[in-house]
N, C-alpha and C positions, 0 to 999 in steps of 0.2 A: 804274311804269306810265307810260305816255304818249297825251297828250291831244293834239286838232286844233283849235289856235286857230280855227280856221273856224267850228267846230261845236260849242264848249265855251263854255260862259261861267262867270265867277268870279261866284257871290253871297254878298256880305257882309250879315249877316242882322245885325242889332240892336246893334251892338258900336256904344254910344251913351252918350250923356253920362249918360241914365237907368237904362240897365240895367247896361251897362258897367264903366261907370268908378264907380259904390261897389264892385263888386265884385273883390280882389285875384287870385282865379285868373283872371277872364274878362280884365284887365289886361296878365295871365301871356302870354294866346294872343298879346297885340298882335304883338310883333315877329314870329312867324311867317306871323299874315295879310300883314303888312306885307312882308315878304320873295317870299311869293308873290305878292303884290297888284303888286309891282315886277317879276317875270317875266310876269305874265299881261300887263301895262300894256306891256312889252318889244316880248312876241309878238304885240301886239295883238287880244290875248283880251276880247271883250266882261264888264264888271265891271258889276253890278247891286248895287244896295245898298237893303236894307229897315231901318227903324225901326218903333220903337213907334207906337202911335196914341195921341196926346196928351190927358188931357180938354180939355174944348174950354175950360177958361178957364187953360189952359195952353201955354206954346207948344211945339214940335217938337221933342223932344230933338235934339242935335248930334250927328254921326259923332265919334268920337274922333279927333282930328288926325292923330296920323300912319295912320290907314286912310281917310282922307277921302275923297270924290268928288272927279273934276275937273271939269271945265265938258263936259259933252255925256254924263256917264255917268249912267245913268238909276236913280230910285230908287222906291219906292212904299212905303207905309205901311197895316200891318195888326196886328191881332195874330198870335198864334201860326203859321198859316199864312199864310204868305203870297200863294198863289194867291188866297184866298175876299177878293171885295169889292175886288179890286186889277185892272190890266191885265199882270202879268205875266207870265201867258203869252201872250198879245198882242208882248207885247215880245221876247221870246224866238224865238216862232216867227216874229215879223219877222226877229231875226237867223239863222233858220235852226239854230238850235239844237237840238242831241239830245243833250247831256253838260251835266251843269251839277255844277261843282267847288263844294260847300257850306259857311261857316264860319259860325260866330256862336254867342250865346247865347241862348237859353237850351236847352242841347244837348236839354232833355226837350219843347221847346218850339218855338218857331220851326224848329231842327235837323230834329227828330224829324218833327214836321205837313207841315213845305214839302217834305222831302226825299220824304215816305210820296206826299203830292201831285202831287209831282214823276212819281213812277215809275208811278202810276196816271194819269198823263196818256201815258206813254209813254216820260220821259226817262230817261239812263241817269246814274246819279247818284256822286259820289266826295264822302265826305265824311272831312280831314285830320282825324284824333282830334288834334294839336295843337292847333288852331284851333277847337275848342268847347271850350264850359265850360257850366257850371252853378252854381247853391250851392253844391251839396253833391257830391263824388267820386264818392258811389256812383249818384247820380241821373245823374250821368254815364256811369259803368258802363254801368248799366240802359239810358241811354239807346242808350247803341253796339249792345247786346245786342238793342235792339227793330230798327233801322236793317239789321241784317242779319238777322233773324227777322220781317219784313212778314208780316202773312196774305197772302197769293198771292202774295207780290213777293219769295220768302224768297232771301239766299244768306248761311245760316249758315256755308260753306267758304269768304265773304269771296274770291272769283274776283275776277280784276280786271276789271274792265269789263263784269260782268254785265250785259245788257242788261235793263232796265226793273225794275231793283232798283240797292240799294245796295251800293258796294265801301268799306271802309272802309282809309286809308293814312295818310301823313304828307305837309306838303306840302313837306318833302324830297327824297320818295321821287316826286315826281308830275314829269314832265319834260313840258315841250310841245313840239311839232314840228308 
């Protein structure tokens, strides 16, 4: 499938020193965000990045290094979804945004809430089964199986670029133009 830097943006959800990096599959996805994150950065694809929300006598978990921010890419801190108590949809419809390419952990979580979020605001969503993780495999599973079975937002036939649902692919398979 192919995406429009214009109107797409790459968000990198929680892949962070806290949730992240104890956990060896979510590790696993690094070099594929990272491979994507280096063509979306190419094309000039707007890249958004969320973290956890830290308790307050703790500080900010880190992005994992090789997926890190650069200087001017925008980030917001929430739990699970990341719309609720953040500006980014603010941020997004500033850039004109209707596609928003999805990776991170915790695929039953952050994945699962921003992407359902997403499509209930109107966006049209791709999320690479590479580039999630979770615990556990089958939470994973389960999570891909809810991602295209939305109540109202469904597309269990996985269509590519359903409009204001979820497509789910690889970010191999995702080309931009």
């Amino acid at each position: 499938m192919s995406v429009d830097p214009k109107t797409t943006a790459f968000l990198v959800l929680d892949i962070n020193s806290a949730v992240c990096q104890p956990n060896p599959v979510c590790m696993a996805t690094v070099p594929a965000i990272s491979a994507f994150l280096k063509k979306a950065r190419d094309a000039k694809m707007p890249v958004v990045y969320s973290t956890t929300v830290a308790p307050p006598s703790r500080p900010a978990p880190t992005i994992v290094p090789a997926v890190a921010p650069r200087q001017g890419e925008q980030s917001v801190a929430a739990r699970a979804d990341k719309f609720i108590n953040t500006d980014l949809d603010a941020i997004l419809k500033k850039l004109k945004v209707t596609t928003l390419v999805i990776v991170g952990t915790s695929a039953n979580g952050a994945v699962l809430y921003s992407s359902f979020h997403a499509n209930a605001l109107g966006y049209t969503v791709v999320v690479p089964v590479d580039g999630i993780s979770s615990g556990n495999p089958f939470v994973t599973f389960e999570a891909q199986f809810q991602l295209l079975n939305q109540p109202g937002l469904t597309n269990a036939a996985n269509k590519p670029l359903a409009a204001n649902a979820v497509t789910l692919s690889r970010t191999d398979q995702i080309t931009i133009k």
